[in-house]
Backbone and ligand atoms as CSV (ligand in chain L), in Angstrom:
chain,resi,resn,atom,element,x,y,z
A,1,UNK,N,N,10.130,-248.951,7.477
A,1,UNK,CA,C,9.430,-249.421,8.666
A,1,UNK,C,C,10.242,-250.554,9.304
A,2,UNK,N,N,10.472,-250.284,10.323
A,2,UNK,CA,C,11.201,-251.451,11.537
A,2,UNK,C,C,10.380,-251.655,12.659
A,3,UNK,N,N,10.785,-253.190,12.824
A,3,UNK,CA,C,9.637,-253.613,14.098
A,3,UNK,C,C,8.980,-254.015,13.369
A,4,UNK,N,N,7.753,-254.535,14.592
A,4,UNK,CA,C,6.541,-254.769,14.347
A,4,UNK,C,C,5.624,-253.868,13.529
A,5,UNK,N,N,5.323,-254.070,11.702
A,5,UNK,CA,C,4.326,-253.079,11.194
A,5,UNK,C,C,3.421,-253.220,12.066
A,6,UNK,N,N,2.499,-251.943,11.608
A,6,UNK,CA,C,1.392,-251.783,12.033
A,6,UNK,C,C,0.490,-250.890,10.831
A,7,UNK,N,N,-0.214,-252.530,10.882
A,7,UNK,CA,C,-1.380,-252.478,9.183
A,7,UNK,C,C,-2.179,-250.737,8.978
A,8,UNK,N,N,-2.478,-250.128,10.081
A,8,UNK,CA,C,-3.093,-249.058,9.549
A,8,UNK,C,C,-1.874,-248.178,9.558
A,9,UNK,N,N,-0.761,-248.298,9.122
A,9,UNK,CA,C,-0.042,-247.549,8.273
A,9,UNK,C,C,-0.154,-247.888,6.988
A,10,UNK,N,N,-1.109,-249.000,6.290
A,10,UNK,CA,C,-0.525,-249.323,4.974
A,10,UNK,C,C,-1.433,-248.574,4.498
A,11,UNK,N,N,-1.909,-248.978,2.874
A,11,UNK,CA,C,-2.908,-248.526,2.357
A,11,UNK,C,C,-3.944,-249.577,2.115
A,12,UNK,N,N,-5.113,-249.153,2.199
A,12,UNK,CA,C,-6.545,-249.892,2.006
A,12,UNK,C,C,-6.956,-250.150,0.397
A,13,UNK,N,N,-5.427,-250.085,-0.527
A,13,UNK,CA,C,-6.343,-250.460,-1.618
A,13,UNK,C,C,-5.546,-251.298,-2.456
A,14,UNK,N,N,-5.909,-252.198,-3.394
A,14,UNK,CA,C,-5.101,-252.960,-4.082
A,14,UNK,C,C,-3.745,-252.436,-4.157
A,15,UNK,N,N,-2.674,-254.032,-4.484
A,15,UNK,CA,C,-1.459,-253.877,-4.824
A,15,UNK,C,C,-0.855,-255.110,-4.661
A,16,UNK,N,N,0.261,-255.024,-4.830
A,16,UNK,CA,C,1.116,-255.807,-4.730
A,16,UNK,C,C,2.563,-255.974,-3.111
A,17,UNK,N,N,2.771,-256.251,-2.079
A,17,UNK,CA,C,3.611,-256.401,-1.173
A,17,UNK,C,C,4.629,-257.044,-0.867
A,18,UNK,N,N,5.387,-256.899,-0.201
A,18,UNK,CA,C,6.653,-257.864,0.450
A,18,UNK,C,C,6.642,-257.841,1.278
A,19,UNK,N,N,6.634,-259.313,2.075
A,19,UNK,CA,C,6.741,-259.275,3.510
A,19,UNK,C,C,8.336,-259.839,3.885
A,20,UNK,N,N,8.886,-258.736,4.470
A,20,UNK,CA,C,10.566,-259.529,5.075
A,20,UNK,C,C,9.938,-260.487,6.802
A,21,UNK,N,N,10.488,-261.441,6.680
A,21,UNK,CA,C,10.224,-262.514,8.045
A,21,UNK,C,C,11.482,-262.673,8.747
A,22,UNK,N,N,11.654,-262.654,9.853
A,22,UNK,CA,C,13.110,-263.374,9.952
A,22,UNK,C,C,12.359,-264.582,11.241
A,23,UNK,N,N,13.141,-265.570,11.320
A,23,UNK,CA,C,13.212,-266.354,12.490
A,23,UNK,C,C,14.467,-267.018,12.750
A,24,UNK,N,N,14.249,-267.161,14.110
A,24,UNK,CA,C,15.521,-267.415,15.144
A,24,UNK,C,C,15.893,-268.882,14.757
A,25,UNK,N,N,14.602,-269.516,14.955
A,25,UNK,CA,C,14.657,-271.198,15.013
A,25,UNK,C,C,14.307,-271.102,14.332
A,26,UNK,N,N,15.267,-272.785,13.321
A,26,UNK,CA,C,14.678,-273.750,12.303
A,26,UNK,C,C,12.893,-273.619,12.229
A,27,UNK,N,N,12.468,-273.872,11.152
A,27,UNK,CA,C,10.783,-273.666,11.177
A,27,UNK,C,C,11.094,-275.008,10.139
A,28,UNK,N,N,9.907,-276.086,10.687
A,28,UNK,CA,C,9.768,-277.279,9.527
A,28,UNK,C,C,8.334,-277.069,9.009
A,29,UNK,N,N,8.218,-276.828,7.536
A,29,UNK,CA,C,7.196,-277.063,6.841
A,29,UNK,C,C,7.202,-278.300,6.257
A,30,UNK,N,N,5.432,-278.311,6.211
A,30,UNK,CA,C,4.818,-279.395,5.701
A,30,UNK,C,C,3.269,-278.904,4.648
A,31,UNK,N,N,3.589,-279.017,3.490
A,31,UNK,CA,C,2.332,-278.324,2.834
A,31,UNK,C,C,1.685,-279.713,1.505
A,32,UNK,N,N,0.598,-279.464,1.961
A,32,UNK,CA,C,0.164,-280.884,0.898
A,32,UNK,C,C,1.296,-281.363,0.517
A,33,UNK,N,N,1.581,-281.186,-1.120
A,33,UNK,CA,C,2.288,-282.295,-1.797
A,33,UNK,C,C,3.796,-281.570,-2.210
A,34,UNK,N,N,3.774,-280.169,-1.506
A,34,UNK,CA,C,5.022,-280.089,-1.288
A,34,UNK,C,C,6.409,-280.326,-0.778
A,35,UNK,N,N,7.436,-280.931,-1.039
A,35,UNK,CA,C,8.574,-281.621,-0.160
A,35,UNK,C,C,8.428,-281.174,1.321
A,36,UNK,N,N,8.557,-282.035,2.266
A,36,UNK,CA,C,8.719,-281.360,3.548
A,36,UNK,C,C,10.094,-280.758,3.368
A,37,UNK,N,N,10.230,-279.332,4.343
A,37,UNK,CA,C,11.279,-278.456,4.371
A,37,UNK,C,C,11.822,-278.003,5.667
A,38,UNK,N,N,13.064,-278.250,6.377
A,38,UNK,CA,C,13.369,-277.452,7.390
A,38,UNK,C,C,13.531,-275.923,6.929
A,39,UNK,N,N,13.339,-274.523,6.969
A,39,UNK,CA,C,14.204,-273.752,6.911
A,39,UNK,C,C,14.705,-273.058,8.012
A,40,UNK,N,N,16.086,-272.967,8.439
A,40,UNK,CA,C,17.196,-272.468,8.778
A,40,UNK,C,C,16.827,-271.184,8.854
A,41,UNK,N,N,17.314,-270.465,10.736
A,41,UNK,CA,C,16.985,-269.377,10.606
A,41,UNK,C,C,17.701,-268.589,9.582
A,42,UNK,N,N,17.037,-267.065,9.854
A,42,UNK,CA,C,17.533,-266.729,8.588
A,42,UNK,C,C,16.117,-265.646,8.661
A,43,UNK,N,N,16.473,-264.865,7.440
A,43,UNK,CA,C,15.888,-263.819,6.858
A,43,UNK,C,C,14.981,-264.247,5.693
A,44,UNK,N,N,13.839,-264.109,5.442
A,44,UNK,CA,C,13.283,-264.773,4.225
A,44,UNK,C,C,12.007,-263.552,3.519
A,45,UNK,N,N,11.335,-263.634,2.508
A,45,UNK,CA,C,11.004,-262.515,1.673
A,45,UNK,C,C,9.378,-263.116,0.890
A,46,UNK,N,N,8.382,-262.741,1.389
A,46,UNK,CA,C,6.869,-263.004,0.409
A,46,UNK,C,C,6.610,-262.431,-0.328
A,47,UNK,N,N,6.227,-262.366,-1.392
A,47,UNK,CA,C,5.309,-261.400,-2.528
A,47,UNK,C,C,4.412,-262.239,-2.747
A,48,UNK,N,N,3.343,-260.778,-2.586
A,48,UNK,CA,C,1.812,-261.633,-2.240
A,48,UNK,C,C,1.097,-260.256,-3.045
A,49,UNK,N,N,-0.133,-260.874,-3.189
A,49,UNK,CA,C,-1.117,-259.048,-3.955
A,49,UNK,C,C,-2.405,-259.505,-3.172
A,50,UNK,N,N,-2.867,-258.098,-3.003
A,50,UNK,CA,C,-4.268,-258.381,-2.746
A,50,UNK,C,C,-4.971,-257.452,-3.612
A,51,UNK,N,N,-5.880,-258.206,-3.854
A,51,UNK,CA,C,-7.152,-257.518,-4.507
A,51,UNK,C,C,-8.336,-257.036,-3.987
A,52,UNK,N,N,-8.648,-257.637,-2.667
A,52,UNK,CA,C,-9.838,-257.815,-2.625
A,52,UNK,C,C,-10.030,-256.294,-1.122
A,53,UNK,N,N,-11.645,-256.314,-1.070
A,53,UNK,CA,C,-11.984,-255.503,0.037
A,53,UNK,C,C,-10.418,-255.155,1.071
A,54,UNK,N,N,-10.515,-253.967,1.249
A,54,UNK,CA,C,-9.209,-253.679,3.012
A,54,UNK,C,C,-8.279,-253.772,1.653
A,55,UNK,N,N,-8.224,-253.997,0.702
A,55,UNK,CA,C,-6.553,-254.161,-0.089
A,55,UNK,C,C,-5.623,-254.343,0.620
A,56,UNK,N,N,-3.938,-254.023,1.009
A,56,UNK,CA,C,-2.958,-254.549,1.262
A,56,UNK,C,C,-2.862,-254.719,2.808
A,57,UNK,N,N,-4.032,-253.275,3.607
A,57,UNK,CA,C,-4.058,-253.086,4.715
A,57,UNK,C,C,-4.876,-254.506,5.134
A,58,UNK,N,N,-5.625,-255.118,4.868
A,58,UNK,CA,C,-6.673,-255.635,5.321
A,58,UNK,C,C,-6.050,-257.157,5.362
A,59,UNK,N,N,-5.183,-257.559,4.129
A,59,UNK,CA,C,-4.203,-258.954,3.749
A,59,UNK,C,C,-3.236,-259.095,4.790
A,60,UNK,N,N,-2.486,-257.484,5.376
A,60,UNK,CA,C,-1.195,-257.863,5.643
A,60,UNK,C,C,-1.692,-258.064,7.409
A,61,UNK,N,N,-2.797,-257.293,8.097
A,61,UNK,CA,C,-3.654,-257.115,8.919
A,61,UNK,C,C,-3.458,-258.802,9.090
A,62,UNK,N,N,-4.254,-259.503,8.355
A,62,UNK,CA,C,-3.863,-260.918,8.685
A,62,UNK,C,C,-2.880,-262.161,8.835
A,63,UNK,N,N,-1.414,-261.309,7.843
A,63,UNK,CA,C,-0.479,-262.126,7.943
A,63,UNK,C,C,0.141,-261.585,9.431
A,64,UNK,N,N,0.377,-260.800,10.182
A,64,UNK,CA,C,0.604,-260.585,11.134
A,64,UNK,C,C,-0.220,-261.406,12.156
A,65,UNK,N,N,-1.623,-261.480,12.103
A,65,UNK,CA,C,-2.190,-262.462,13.359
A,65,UNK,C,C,-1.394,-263.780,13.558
A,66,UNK,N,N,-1.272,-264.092,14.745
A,66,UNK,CA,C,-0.631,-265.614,14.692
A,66,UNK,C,C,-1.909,-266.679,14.812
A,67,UNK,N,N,-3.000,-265.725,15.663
A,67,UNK,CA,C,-4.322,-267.169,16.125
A,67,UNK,C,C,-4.857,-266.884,14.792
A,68,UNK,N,N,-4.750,-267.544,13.647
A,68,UNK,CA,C,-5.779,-267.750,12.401
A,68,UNK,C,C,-5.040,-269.329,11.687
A,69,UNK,N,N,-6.415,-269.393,10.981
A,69,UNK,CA,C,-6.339,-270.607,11.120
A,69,UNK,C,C,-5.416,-271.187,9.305
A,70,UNK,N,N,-4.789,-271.736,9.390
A,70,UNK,CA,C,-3.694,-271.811,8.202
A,70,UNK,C,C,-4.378,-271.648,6.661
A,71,UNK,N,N,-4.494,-271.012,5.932
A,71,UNK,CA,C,-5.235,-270.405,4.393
A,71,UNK,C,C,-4.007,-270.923,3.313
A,72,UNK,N,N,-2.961,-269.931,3.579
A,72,UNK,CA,C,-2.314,-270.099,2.578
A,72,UNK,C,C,-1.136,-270.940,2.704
A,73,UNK,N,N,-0.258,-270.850,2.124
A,73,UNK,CA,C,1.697,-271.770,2.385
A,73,UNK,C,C,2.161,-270.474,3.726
A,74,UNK,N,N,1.860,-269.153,3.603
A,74,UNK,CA,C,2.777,-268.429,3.778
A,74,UNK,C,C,2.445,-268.417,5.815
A,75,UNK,N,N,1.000,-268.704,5.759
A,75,UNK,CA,C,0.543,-268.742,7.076
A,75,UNK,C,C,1.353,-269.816,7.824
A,76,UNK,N,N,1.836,-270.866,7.653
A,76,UNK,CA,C,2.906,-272.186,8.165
A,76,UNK,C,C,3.695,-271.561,8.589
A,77,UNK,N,N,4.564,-270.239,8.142
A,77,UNK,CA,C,5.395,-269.451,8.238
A,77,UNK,C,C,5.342,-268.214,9.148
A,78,UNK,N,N,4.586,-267.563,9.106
A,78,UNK,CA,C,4.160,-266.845,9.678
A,78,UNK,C,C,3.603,-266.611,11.400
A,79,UNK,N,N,3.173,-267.937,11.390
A,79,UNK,CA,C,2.502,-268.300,13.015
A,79,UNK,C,C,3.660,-268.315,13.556
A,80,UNK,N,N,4.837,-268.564,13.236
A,80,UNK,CA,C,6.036,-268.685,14.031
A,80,UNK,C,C,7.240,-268.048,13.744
A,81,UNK,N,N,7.426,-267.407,12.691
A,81,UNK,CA,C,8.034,-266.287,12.774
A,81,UNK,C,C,8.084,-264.753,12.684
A,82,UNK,N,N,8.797,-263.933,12.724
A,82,UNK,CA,C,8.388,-262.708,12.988
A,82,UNK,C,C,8.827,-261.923,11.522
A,83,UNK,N,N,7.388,-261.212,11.282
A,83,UNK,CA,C,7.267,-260.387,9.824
A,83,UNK,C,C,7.893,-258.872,10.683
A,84,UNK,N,N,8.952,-258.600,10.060
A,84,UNK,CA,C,9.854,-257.274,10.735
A,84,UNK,C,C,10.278,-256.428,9.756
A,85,UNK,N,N,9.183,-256.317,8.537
A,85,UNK,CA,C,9.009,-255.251,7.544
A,85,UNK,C,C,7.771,-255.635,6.570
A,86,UNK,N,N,7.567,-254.614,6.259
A,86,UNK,CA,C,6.468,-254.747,5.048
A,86,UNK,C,C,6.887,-253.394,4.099
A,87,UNK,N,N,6.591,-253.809,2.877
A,87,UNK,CA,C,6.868,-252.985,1.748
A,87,UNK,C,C,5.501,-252.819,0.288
A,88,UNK,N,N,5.042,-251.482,0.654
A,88,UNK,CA,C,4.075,-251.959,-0.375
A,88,UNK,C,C,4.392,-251.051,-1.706
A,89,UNK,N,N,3.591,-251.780,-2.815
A,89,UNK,CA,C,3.412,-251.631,-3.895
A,89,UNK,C,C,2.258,-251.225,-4.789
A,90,UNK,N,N,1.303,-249.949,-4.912
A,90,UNK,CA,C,0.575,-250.540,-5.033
A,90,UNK,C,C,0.366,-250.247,-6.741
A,91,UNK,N,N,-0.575,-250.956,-7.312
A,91,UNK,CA,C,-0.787,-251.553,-8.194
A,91,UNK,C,C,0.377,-252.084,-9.188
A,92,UNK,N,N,1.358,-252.859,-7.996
A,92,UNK,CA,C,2.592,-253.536,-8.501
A,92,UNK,C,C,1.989,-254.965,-9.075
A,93,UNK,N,N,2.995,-255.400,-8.984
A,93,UNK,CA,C,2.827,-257.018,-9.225
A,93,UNK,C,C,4.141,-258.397,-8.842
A,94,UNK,N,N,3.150,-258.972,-7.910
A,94,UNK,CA,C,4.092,-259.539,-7.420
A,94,UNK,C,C,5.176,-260.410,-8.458
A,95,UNK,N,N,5.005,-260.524,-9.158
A,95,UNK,CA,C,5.971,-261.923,-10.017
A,95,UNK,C,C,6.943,-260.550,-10.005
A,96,UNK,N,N,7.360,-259.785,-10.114
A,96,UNK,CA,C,8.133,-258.886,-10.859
A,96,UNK,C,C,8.829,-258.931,-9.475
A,97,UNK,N,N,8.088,-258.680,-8.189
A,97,UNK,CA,C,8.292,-257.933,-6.943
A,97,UNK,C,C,9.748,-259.430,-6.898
A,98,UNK,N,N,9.313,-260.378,-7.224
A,98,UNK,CA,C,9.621,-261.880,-6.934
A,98,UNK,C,C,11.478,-261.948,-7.847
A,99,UNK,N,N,11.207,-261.857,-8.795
A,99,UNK,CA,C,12.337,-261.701,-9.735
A,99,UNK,C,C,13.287,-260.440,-9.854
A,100,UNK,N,N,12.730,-259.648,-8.926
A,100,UNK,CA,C,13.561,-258.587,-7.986
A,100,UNK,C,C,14.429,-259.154,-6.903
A,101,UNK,N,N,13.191,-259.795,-6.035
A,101,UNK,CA,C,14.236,-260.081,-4.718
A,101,UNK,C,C,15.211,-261.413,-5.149
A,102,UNK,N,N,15.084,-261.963,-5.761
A,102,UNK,CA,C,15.900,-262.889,-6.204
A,102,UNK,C,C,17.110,-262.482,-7.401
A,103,UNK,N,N,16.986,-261.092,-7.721
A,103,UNK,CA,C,18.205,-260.543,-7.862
A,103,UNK,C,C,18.974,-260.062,-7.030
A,104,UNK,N,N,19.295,-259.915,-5.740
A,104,UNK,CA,C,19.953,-259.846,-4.695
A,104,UNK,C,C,21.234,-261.220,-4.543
A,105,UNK,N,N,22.107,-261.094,-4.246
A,105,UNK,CA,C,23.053,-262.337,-4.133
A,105,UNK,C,C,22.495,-262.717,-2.683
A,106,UNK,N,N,22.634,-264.200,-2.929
A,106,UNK,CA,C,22.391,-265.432,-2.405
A,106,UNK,C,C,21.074,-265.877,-1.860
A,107,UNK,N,N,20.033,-264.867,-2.895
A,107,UNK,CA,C,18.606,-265.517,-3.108
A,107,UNK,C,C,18.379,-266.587,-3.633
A,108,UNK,N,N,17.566,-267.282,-2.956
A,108,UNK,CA,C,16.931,-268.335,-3.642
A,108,UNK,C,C,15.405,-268.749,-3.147
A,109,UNK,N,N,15.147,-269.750,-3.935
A,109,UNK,CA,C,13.469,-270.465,-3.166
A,109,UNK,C,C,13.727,-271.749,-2.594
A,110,UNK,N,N,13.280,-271.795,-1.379
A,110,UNK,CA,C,13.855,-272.418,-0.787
A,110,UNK,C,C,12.304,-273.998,-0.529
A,111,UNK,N,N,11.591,-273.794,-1.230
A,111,UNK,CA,C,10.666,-274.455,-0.970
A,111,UNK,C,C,10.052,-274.858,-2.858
A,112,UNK,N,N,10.448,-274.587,-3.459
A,112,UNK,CA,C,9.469,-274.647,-5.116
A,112,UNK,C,C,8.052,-274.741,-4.851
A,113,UNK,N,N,7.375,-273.876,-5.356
A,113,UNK,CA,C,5.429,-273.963,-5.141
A,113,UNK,C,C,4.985,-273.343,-4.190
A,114,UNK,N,N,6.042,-272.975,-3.277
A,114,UNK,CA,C,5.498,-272.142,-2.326
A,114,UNK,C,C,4.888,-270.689,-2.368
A,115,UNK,N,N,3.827,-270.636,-2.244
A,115,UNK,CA,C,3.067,-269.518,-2.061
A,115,UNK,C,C,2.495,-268.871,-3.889
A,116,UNK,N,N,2.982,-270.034,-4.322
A,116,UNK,CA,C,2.730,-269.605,-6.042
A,116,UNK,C,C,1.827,-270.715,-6.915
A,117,UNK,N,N,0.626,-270.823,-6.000
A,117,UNK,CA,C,-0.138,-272.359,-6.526
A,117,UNK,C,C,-0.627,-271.300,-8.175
A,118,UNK,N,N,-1.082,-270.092,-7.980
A,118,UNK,CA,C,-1.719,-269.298,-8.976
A,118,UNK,C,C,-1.267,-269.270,-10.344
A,119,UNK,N,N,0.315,-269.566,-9.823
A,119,UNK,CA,C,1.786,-268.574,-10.960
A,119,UNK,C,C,2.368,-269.856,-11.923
A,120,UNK,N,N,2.417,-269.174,-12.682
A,120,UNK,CA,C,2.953,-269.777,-14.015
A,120,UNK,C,C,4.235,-269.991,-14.136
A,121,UNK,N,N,4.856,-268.513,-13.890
A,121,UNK,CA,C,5.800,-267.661,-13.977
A,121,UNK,C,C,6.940,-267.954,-13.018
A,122,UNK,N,N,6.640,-268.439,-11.391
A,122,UNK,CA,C,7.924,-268.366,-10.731
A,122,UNK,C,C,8.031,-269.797,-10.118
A,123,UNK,N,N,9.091,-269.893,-9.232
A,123,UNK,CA,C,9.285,-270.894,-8.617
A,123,UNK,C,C,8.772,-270.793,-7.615
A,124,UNK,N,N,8.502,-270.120,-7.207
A,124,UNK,CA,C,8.032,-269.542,-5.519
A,124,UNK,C,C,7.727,-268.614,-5.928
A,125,UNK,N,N,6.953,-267.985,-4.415
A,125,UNK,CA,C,6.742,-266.445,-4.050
A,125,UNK,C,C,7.354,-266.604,-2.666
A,126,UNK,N,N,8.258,-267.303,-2.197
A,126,UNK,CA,C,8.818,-267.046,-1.267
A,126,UNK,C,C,10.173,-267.520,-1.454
A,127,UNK,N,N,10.843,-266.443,-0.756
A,127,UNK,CA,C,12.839,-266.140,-1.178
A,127,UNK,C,C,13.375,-266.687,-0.001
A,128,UNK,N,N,14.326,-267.190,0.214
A,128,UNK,CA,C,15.421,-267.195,1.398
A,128,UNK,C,C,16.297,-266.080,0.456
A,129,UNK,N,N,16.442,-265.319,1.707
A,129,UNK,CA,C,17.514,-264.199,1.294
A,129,UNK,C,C,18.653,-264.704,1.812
A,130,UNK,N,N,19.678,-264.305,1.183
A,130,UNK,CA,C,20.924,-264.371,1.064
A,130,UNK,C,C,21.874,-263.846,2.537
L,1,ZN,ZN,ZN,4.780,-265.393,-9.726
C-alpha cells in the first residue's frame, strides 16, 4: 500500500501493526518526562497492537485523523506528519514487529520510552529508519 492508507482496507480484528511516517520538516517533541526531541526529516516506523473493538481497522482509522486530541506519544507525531504505509499483522506482536525493524541498517530509537510506556522489553516502539 502507497499513499494515503485507507483504514477500510485493513482488518477489523486484533493484531499487531506498523505504521511507516515520513516528514519533510524537523518535528519537535515534547512528552511528559521524556527528553525533549527534534526529529529530522526522515522516514520513521510505529509498532503498535490493538486489541480492542474495530481491531487494527478502527486504531489505525485514528492514527490517520490529524483533529484528535493527543492520547498517546505516537499522536505528537502523527498530527504533523504523513503515515504513507501501514502494514498489518494480525495476531502478531509488536515487540517482535519492533526488533525486526531495528534490524534494518541504520535503525535506531530515536526518542527512548517512546510509545512503549507498557513494554518491558524495548527501548521504544518507535524507529528512525535508517
Ligand atoms: Zn516492546
Amino acid at each position: 500500500m502507497q499513499g494515503a492508507p485507507d483504514p477500510d482496507d485493513l482488518p477489523a480484528v486484533p493484531g499487531a501493526y506498523v505504521l511507516i511516517i515520513e516528514t519533510e520538516i524537523p518535528i519537535f517533541v515534547t512528552i511528559g518526562s521524556l527528553p525533549a526531541t527534534t526529529l529530522p526529516p526522515g522516514r520513521y516506523a510505529y509498532a503498535g497492537s490493538a486489541r480492542g473493538p474495530g481491531g487494527i481497522r478502527a486504531r489505525v482509522r485514528r492514527h490517520l485523523r490529524k483533529d484528535k486530541k493527543p492520547h498517546w506519544h505516537i499522536d505528537r507525531v502523527t498530527a504533523v506528519a504523513e503515515i504513507i504505509d501501514v502494514q498489518t499483522f494480525l495476531g502478531g506482536d509488536e515487540c517482535r514487529l519492533v526488533a525486526e525493524l531495528m534490524a534494518k541498517p541504520g535503525a535506531h530509537h530515536p526518542i527512548t520510552g517512546f510509545g512503549s510506556s507498557d513494554c518491558r522489553n524495548c527501548a521504544s516502539h518507535f524507529i528512525a529508519l535508517g
